[in-house]
Structures are given as structure tokens and as C-alpha cells.
Residue frames as qw, qx, qy, qz and C-alpha x, y, z in Angstrom:
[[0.321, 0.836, 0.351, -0.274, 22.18, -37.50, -69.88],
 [0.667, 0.448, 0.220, 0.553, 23.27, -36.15, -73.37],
 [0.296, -0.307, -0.047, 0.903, 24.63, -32.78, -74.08],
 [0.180, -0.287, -0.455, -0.824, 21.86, -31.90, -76.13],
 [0.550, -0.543, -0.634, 0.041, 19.16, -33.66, -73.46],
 [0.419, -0.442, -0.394, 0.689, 21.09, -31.19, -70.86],
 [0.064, -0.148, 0.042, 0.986, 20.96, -27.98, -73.00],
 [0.309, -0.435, -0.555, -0.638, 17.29, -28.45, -74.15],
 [0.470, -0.699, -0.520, 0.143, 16.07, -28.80, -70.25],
 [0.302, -0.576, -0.282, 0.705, 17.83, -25.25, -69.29],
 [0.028, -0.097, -0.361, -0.927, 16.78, -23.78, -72.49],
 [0.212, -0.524, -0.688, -0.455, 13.17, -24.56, -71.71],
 [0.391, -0.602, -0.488, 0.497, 13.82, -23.34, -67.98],
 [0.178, -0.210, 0.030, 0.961, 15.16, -20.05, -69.28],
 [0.038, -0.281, -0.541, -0.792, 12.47, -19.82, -71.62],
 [0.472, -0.639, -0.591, -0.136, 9.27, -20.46, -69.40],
 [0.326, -0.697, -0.359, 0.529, 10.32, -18.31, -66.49],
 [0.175, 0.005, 0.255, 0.951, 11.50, -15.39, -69.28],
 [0.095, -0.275, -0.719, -0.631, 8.09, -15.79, -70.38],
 [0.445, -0.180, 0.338, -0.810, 6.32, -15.45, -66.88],
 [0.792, 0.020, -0.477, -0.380, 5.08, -18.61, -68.00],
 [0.222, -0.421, 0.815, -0.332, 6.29, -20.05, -64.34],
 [0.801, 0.053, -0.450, -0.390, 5.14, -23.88, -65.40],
 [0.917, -0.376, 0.006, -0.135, 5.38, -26.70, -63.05],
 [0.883, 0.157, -0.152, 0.416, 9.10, -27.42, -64.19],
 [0.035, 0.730, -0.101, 0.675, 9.72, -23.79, -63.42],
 [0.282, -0.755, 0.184, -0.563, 8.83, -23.93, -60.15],
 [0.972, -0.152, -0.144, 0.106, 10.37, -27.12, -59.21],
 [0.706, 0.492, -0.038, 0.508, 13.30, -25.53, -60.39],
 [0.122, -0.710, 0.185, -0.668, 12.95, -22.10, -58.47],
 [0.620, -0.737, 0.015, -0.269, 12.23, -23.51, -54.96],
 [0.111, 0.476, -0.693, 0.530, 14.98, -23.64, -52.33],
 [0.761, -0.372, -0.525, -0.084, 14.80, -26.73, -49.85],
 [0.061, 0.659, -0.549, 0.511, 15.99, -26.12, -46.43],
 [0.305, 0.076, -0.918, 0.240, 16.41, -28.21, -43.15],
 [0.347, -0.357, -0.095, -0.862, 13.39, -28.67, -41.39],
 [0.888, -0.439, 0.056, -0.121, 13.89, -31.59, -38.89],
 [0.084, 0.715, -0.601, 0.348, 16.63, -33.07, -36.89],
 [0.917, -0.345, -0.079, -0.183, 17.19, -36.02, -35.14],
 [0.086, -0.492, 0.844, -0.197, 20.04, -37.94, -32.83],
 [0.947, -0.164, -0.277, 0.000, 20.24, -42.14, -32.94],
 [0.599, -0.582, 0.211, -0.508, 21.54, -43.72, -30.41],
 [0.520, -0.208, 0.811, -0.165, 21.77, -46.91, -30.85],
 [0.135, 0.274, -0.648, -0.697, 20.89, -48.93, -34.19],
 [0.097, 0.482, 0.861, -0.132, 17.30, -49.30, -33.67],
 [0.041, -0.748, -0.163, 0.643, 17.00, -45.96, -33.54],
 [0.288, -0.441, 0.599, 0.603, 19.09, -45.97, -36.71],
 [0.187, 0.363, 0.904, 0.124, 16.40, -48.04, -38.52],
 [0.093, 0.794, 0.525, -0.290, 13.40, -45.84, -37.62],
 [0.055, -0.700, 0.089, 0.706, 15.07, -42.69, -38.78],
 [0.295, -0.132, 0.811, 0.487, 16.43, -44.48, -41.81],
 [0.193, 0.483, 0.852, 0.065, 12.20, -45.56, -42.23],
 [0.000, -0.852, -0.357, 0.384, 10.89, -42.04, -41.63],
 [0.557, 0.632, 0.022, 0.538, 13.57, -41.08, -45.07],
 [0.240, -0.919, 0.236, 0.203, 15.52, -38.59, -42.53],
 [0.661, 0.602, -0.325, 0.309, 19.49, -38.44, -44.28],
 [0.817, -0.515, -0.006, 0.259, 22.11, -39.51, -41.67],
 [0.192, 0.820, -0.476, 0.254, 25.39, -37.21, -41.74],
 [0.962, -0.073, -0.257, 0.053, 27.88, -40.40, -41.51],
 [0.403, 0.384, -0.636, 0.534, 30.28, -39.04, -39.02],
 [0.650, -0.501, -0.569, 0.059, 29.75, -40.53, -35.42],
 [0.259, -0.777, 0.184, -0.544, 29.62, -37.24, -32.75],
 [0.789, -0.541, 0.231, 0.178, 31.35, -40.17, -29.78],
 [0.844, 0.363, -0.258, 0.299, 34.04, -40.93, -32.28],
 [0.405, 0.663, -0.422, 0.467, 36.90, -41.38, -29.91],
 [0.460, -0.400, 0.480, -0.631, 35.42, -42.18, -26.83],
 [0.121, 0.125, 0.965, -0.196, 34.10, -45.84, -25.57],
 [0.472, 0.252, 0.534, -0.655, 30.33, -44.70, -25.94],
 [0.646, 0.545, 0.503, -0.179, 27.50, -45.52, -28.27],
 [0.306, 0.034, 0.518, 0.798, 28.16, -44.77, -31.86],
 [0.102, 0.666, 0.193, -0.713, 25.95, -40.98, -32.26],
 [0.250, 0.089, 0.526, 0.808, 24.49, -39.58, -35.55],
 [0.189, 0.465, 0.222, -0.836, 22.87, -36.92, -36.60],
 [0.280, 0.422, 0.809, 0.298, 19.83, -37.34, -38.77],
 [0.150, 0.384, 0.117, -0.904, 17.85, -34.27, -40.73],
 [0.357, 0.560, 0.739, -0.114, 15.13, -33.66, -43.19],
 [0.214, -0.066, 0.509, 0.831, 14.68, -31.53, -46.30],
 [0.205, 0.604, 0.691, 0.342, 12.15, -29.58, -47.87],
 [0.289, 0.344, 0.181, 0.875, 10.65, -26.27, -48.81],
 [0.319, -0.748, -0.174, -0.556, 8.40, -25.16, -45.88],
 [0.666, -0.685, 0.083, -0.283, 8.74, -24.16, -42.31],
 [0.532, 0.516, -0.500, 0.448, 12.67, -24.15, -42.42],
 [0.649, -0.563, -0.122, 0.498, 14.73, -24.36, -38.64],
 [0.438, 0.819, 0.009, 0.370, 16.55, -21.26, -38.65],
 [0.219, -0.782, 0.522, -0.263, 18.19, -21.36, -35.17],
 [0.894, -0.103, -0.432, 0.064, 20.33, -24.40, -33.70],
 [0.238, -0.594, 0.626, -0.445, 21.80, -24.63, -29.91],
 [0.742, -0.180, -0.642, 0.066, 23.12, -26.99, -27.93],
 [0.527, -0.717, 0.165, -0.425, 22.87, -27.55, -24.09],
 [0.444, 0.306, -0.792, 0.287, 25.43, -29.07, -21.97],
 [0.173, -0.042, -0.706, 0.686, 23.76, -28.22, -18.55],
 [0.108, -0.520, -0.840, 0.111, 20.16, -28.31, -17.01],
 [0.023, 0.671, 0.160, -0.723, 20.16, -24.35, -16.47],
 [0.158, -0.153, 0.672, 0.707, 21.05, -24.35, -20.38],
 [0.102, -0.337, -0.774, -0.526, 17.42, -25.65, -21.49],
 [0.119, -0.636, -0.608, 0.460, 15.27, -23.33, -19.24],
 [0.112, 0.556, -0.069, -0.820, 15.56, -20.38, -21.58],
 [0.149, 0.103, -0.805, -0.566, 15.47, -22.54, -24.74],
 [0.010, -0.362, -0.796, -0.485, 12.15, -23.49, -23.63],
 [0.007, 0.708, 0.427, -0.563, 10.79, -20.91, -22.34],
 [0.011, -0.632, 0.307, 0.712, 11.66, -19.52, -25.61],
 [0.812, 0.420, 0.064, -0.400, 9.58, -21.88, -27.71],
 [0.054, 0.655, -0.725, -0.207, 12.49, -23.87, -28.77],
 [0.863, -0.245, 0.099, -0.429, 12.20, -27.50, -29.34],
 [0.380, -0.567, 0.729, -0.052, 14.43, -30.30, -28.03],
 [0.741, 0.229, -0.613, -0.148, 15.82, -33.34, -29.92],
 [0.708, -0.585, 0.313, -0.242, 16.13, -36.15, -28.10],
 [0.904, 0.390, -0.040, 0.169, 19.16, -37.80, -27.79],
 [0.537, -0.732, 0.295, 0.298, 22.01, -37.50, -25.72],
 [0.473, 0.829, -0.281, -0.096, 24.81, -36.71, -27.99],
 [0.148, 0.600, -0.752, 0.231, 27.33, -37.93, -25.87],
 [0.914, -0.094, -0.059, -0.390, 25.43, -41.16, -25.02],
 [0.936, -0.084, -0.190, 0.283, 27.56, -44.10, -22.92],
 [0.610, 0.155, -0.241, 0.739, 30.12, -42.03, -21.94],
 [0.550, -0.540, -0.409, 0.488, 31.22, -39.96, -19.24],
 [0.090, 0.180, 0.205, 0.958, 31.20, -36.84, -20.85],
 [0.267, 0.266, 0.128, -0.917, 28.59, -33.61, -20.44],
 [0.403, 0.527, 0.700, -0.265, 24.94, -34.51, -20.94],
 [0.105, -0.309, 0.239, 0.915, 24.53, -32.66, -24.74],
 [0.498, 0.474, 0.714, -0.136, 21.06, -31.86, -26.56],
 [0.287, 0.209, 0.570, 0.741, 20.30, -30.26, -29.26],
 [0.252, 0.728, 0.530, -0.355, 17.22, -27.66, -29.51],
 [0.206, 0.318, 0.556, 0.740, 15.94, -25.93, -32.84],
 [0.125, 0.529, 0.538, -0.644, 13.94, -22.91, -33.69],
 [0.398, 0.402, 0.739, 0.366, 11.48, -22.40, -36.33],
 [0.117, -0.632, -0.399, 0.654, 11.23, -18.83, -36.51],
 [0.309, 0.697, 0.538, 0.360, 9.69, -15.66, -38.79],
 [0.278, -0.843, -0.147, 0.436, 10.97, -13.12, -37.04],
 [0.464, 0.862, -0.204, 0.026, 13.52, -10.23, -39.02],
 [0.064, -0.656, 0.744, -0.105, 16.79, -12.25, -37.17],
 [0.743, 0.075, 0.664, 0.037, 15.76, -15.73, -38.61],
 [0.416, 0.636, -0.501, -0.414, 17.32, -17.10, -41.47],
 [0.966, -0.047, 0.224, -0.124, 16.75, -20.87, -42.48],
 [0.642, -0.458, 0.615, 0.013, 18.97, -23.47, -42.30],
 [0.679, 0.531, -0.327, -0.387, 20.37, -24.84, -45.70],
 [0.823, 0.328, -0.436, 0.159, 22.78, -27.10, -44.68],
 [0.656, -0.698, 0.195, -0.212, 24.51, -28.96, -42.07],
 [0.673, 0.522, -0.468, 0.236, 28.48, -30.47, -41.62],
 [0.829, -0.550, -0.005, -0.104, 30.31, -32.26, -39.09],
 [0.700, 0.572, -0.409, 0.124, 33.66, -31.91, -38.47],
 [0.879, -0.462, -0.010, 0.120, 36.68, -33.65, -36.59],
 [0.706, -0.178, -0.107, 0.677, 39.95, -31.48, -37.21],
 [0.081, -0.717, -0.137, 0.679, 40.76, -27.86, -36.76],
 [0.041, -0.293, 0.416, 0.860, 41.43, -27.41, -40.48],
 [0.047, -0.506, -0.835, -0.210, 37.94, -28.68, -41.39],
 [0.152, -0.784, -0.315, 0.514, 36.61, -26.11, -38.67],
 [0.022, -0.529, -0.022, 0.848, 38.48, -22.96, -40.38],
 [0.010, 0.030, 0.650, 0.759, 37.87, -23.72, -43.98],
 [0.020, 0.449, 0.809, 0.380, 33.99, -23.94, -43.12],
 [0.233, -0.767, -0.220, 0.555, 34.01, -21.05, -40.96],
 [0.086, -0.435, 0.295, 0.846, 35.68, -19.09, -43.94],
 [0.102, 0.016, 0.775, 0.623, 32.95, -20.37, -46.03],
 [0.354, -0.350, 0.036, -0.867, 30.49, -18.42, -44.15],
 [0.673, -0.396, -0.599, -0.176, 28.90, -21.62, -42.20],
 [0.314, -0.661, 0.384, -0.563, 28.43, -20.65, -38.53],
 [0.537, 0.201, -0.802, 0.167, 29.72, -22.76, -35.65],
 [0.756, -0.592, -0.133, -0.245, 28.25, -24.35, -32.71],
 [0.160, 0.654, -0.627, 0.391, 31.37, -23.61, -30.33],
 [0.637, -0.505, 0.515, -0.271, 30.13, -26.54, -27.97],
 [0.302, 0.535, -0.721, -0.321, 31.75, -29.49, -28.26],
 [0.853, -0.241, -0.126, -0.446, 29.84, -32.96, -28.76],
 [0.768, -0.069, -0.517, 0.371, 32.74, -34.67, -26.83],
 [0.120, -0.759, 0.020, -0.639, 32.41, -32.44, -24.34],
 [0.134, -0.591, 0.732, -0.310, 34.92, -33.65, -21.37],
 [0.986, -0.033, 0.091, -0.134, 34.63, -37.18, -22.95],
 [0.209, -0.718, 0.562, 0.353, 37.89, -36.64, -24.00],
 [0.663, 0.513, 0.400, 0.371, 37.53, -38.22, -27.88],
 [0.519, 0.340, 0.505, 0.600, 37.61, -36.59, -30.72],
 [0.076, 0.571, 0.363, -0.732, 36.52, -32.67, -31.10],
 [0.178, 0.221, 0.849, 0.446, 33.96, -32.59, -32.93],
 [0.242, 0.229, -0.022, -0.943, 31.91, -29.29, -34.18],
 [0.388, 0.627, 0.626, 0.252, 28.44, -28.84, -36.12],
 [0.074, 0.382, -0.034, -0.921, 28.12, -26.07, -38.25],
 [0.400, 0.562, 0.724, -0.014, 25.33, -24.98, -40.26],
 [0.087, 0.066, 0.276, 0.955, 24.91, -22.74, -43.39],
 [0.308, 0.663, 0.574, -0.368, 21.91, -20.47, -43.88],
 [0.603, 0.533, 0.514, 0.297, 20.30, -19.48, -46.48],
 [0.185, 0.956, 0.070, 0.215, 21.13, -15.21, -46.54],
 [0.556, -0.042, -0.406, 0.724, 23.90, -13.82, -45.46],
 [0.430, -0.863, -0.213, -0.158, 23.20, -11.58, -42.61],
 [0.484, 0.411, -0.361, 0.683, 25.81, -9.51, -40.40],
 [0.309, -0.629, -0.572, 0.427, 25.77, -8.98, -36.32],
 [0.053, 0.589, 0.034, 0.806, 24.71, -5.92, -35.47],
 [0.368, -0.693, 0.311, -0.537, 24.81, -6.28, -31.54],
 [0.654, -0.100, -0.725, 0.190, 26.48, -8.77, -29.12],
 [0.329, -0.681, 0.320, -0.571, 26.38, -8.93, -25.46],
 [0.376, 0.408, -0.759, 0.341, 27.11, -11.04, -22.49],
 [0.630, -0.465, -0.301, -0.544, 25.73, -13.13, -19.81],
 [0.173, 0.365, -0.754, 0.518, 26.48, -14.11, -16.43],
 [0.459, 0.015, 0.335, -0.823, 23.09, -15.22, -15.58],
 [0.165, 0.192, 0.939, 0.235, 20.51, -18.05, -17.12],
 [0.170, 0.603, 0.636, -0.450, 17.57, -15.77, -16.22],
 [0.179, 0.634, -0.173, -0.732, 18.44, -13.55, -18.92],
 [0.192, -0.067, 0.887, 0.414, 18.11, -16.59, -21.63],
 [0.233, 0.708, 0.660, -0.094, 14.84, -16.23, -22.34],
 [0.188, 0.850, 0.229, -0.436, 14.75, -12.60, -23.09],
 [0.204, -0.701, 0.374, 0.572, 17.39, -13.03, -25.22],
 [0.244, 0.131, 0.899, 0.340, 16.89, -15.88, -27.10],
 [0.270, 0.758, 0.584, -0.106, 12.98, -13.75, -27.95],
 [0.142, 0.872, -0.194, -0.426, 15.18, -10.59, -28.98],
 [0.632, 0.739, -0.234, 0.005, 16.80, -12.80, -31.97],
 [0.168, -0.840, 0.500, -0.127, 19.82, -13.59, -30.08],
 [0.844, 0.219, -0.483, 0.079, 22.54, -16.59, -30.62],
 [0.692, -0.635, 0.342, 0.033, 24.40, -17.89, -27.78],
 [0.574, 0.631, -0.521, -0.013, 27.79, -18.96, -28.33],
 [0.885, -0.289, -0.173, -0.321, 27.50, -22.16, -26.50],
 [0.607, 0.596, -0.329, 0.411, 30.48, -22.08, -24.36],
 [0.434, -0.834, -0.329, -0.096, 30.91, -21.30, -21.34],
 [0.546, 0.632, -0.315, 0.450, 33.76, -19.05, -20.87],
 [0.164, -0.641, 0.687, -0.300, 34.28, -19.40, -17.21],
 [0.894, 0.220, -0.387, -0.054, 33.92, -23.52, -17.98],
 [0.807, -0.100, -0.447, 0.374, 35.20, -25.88, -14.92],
 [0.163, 0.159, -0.648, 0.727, 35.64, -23.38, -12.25],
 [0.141, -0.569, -0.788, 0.191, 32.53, -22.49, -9.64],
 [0.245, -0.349, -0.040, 0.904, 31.62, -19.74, -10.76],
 [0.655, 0.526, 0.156, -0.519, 28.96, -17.56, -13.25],
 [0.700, 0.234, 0.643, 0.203, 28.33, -18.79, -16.30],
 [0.217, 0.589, -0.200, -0.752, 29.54, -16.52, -19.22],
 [0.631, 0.532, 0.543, 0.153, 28.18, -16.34, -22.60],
 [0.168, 0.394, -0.246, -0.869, 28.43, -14.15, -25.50],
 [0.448, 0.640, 0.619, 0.073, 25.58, -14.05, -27.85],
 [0.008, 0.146, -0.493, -0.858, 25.67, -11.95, -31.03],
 [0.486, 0.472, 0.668, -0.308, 22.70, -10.81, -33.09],
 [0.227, -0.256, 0.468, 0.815, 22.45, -10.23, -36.60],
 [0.464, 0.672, 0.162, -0.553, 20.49, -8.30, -39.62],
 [0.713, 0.329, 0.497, 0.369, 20.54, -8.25, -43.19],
 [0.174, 0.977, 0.118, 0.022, 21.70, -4.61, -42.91],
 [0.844, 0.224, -0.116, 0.473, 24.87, -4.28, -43.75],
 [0.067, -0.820, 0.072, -0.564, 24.83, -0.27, -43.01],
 [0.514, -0.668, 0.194, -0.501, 24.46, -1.21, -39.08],
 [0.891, 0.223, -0.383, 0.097, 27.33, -3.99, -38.86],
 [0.672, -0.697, 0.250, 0.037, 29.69, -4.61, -36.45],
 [0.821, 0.515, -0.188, 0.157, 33.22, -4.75, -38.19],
 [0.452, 0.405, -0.653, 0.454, 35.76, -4.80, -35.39],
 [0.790, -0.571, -0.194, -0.109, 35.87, -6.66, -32.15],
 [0.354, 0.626, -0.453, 0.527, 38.38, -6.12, -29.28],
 [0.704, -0.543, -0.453, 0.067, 39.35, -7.18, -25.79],
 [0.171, -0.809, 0.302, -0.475, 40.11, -4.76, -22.71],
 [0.795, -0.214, -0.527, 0.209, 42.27, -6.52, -20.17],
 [0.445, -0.358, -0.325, 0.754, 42.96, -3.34, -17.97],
 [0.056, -0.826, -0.381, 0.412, 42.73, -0.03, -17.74],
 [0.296, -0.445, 0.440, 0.722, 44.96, 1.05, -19.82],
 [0.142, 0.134, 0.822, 0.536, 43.47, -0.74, -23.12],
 [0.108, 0.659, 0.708, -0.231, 39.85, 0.38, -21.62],
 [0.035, 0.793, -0.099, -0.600, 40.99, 4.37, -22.10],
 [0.164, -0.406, 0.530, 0.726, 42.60, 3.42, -25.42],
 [0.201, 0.349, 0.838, 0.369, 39.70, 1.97, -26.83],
 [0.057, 0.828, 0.395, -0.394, 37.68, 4.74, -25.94],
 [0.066, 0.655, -0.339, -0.673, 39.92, 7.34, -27.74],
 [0.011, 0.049, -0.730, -0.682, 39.55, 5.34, -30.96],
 [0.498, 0.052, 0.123, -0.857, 35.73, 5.10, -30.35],
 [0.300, -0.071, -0.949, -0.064, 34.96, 1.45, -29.51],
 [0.631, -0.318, -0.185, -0.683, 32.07, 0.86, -28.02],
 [0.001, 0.379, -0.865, 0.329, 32.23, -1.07, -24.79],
 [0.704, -0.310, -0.559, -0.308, 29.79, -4.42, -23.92],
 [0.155, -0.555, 0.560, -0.594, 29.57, -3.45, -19.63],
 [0.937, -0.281, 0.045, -0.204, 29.48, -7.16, -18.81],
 [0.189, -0.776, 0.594, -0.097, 32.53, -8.75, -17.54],
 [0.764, 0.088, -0.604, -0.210, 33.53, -12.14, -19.45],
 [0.429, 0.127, -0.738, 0.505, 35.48, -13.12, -15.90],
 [0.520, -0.425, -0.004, -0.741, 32.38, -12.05, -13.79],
 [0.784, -0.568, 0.142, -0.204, 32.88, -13.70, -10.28],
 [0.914, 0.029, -0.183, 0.362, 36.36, -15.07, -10.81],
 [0.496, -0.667, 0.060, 0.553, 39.73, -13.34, -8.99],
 [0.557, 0.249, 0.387, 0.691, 41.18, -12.86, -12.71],
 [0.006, -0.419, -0.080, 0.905, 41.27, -9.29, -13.86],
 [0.606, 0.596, 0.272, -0.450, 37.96, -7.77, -15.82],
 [0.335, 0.015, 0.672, 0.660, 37.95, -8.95, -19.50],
 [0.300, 0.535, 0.292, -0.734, 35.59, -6.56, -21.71],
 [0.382, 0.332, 0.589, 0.630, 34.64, -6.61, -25.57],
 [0.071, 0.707, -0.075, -0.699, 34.46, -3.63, -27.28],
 [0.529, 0.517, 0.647, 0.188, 33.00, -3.31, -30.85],
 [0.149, 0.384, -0.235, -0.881, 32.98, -0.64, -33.68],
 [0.557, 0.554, 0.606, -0.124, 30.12, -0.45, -36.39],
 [0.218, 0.582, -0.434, -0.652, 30.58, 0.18, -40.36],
 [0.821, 0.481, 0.188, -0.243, 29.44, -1.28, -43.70],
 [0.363, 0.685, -0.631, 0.030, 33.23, -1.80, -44.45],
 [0.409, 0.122, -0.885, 0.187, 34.54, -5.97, -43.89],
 [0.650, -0.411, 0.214, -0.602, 31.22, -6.56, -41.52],
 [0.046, -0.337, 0.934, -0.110, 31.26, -9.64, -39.59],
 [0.694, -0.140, -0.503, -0.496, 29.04, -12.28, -40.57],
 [0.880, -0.436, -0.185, 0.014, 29.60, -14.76, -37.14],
 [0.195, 0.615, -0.581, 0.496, 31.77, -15.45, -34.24],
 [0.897, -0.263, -0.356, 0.018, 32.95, -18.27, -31.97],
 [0.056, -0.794, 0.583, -0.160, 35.56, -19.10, -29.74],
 [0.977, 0.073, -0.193, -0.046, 37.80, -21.87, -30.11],
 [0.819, -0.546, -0.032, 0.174, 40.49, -23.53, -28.68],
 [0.186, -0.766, 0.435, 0.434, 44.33, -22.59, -28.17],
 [0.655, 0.013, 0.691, 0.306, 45.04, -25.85, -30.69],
 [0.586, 0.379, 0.625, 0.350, 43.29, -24.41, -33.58],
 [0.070, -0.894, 0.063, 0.438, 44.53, -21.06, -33.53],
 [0.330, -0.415, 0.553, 0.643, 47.11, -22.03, -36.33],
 [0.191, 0.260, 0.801, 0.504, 45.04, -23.62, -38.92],
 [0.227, 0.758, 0.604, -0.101, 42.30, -20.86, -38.58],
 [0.194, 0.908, -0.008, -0.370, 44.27, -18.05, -39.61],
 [0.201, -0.138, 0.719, 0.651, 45.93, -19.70, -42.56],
 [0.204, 0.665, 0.692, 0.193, 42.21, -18.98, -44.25],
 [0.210, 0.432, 0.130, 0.867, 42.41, -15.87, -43.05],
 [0.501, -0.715, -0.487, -0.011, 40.03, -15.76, -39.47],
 [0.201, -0.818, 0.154, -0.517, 40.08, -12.83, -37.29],
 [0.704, -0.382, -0.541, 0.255, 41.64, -14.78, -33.71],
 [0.242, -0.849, 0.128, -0.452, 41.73, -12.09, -31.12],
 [0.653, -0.035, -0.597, 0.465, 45.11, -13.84, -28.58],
 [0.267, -0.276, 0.494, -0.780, 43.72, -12.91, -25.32],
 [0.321, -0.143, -0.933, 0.076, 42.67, -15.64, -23.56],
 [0.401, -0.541, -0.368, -0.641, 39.08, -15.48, -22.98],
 [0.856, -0.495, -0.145, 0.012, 38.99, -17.89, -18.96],
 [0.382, 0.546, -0.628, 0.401, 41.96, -16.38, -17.71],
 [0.577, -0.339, 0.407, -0.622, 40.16, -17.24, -14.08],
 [0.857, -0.289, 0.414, -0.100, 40.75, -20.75, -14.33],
 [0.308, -0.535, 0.728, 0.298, 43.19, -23.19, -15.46],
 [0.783, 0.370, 0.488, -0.110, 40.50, -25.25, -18.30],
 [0.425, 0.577, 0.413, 0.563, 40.89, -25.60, -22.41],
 [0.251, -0.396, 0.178, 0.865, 42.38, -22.06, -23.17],
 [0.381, 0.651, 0.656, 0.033, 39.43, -20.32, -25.34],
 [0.179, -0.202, 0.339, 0.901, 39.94, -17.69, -27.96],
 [0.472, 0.730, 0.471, -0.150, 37.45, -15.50, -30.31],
 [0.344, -0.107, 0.744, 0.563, 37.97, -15.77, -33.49],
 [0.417, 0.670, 0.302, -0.535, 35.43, -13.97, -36.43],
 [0.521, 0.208, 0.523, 0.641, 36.11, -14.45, -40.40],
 [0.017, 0.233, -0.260, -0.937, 36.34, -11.70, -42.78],
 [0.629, 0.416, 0.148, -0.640, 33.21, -11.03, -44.94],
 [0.455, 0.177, 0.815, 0.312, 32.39, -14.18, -47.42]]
């Protein structure tokens, strides 16, 4: 296309929408597509069909490293009835809140042929004030991928889809379309409480932080607004008594759910202040490995090992600065 061909089509855009005149080209122009389906192949039948049905195949393979099937993630595009949540499930207790919570499930073992953690996807199409659609999706496969798209406000699904296949580790993250900031997290030690949470707006951070011993299951989930006023801008961990009393005197705010809940290890707490100064837009926890390359961007990594109660992958939380 010329340079004249290019400036006559955004003069006519500027003009018609100046004008109110919002003309077919206008509003071609104005709408905002977002993701609004999802699929996992398998196997390269599967590949085909998706391929037929126009879905767009994100061409990095979620086994890479392992013996199993070659895995890909397939999505869709357009401008209604957006996905605005995405979780994954590793374990059978995992998808009992997700649907009981109207989620719906992709099929498609992630980690397909291989001896690794059963992993699904599930999506939610929601309208609620703590949905925000889904603009865009990336796969990545080294820690400095991970921080740079974490510092570029895309949020991370902290499970991994080689989940004890021992490959590659390999993340999805997903941008949305507003930017929004938490304004309450909390903690689970329970499944029964998935449901209520996942209906109050709530992300899981798909982890499980006491992960390979026998013991509860912890989460942290985080919810967020598009108020900035009512932000959460500093997170902290209590690993005694000591740190409990000092957070208090600076006026943290204390989440009364132990992350180590049923393990011998001593209580780990989070503890939170709120202010419209450097809110946090998300938060994950990732491993001890990619603790270097996330705070050469500049990521919050809090070094207090989330699972001190067992001997697994060494997990950390970790939050970027405001984007």
C-alpha cells in the first residue's frame, strides 16, 4: 500500500468518526476482538478439525520435552461474548468448583502420553464487575520469556503444563483487555470453598503450595477492580512471631489462613497494605530458578519460601510493579 493510499484511509477514519458520522469503515475500525474459544489437539487429527473450524494454533507444543504427544493450543477471535477468566486443573478436586461455578472445560489433556499430572483447561465467560476479556494469549518456555511478559502486564497461569513430566516448563499467560488492580486476596486449604470463590470474582493461583506432600491443599487467589483508590500495593510474608508484631506496627493487614496449614513447618502468613500509589496489577509464584531473570525487569519476588513443609520445587511470590 502507497503512502498516499495509507494517509487517505486514516484521514477518512478521522474524519467520519469526528463527524459522528460512525460509517461502516468506522466501526470496523473501532471494534476490539477478543478471545472467545479455546481448544487443546492432541494428536493430528485433531489438528485438522481445529485447523477446519479456522481456530489459530499458538505453534509452541505444551509436551515439548517430554516423550508424549505433541500438545497445542488452539483459540478463536472475535468481538462478542469474550472469555475473561482462564484456570487450569491438575487434580480431580480442582474441577468441582470450576463447575459448580459455571465454568467450562476444554478437552484435552495437556500433558497427553506422558506420565505427568492430568492438566485441563476451563474458561469463563463472565459480566460480572471482576471480568475483564481476554485479548490475547502466549506461551512460553524460559524464565526470561516468563518475566518480560509478566512486566508487560500479561497475567500468569502459575501451573505448569509439564507438570511432573519433567520436560520443558512451560507457562500460558494471557493479556486482558483493562487494566484492573487486586483489591483482596485470600487463601485456601479446602476445595469446598472453590465454588464460593470462584462466584465472588476470584482467581486462583493454580499451584498448590503445599504440592507433593499429604497434606491440605493451599491456594492463594487474588481479586481485582478497576479501582485503583482500593488497591493492594504491598505484599509481605510472616514467618514467626516476631515479623507478625512488626507487621502490625506498620499496619499490614493480615490474610488468617496459614499457607503451611497441616504441615509440621512453622505458620507462613501474607499480609497486605492498600493505596492508589504502585498498585499491583497480578501475582504468581514461581520457581527458585527464575528468581534471577524476573527481577532484572524489575518484579516484586518476596525470598521466603512459600512450601517450607516439604522438600518439592522451592516456590516464591513474585508481583510486578504497575504497567
Amino acid at each position: 500500500m502507497s503512502r498516499i493510499f495509507q494517509l487517505f484511509f486514516v484521514l477518512l477514519y478521522m474524519t467520519s468518526c469526528v463527524k459522528g458520522t460512525y460509517t461502516t469503515f468506522c466501526s470496523i475500525m473501532s471494534k476490539m476482538e477478543y478471545i472467545t474459544d479455546i481448544a487443546v489437539s492432541t494428536d493430528a487429527n485433531q489438528k485438522q478439525g481445529l485447523s477446519n473450524q479456522h481456530f489459530k494454533m499458538i505453534n509452541v507444543d505444551l509436551n515439548k520435552g517430554t516423550k508424549g504427544n505433541p500438545v497445542y493450543l488452539w483459540y478463536k477471535k472475535g468481538t462478542t461474548k469474550p472469555i475473561t477468566r482462564l484456570q487450569a486443573a491438575f487434580t480431580d478436586e480442582m474441577k468441582s468448583g470450576l463447575t459448580k461455578a459455571g465454568y467450562h472445560h476444554v478437552n484435552g489433556n495437556v500433558n497427553e502420553g506422558n506420565k505427568g499430572d492430568e492438566i485441563y483447561f476451563w474458561y469463563y465467560k463472565g459480566i460480572t464487575e471482576y471480568d475483564n476479556p481476554i485479548m490475547d494469549l502466549k506461551v512460553t518456555t524460559s524464565e526470561n520469556e516468563e518475566a518480560e511478559y509478566f512486566k508487560m502486564g500479561y497475567e500468569h497461569l502459575a501451573c505448569d503444563l509439564n507438570r511432573s513430566a519433567r520436560g520443558k516448563y512451560i507457562y500460558l499467560w494471557v493479556k486482558k483487555e483493562k487494566k484492573m488492580f487486586i483489591s483482596d486476596i485470600t487463601v485456601s486449604t479446602a476445595y469446598g470453598l472453590d465454588e464460593r470463590l470462584f462466584n465472588q470474582g476470584y482467581t486462583r493461583v493454580d499451584e498448590d503450595l503445599n504440592r507433593g506432600s499429604d497434606r491440605n491443599a493451599s491456594f492463594i487467589w487474588y481479586r481485582r477492580s478497576q479501582s485503583q483508590s482500593g488497591a493492594i500495593n504491598d505484599l509481605v510474608l510472616s514467618t514467626n512471631n516476631q515479623t507478625e508484631v512488626d507487621f502490625q506496627l506498620q499496619d499490614y493487614t493480615k490474610v488468617g489462613v496459614n499457607l503451611e496449614e497441616g504441615t509440621k513447618s512453622q505458620p507462613i502468613f501474607v499480609w497486605y497494605k492498600k493505596g492508589s500509589d504502585n498498585p499491583i496489577m497480578s501475582l504468581t509464584v514461581i520457581r527458585e530458578i527464575s528468581i534471577t531473570a524476573f527481577l532484572k525487569p524489575g518484579i516484586v519476588v518476596i525470598k521466603t519460601k512459600l512450601n517450607k513443609g516439604n522438600d518439592q520445587i522451592p516456590l516464591y511470590l513474585a508481583f510486578p510493579n504497575v504497567v
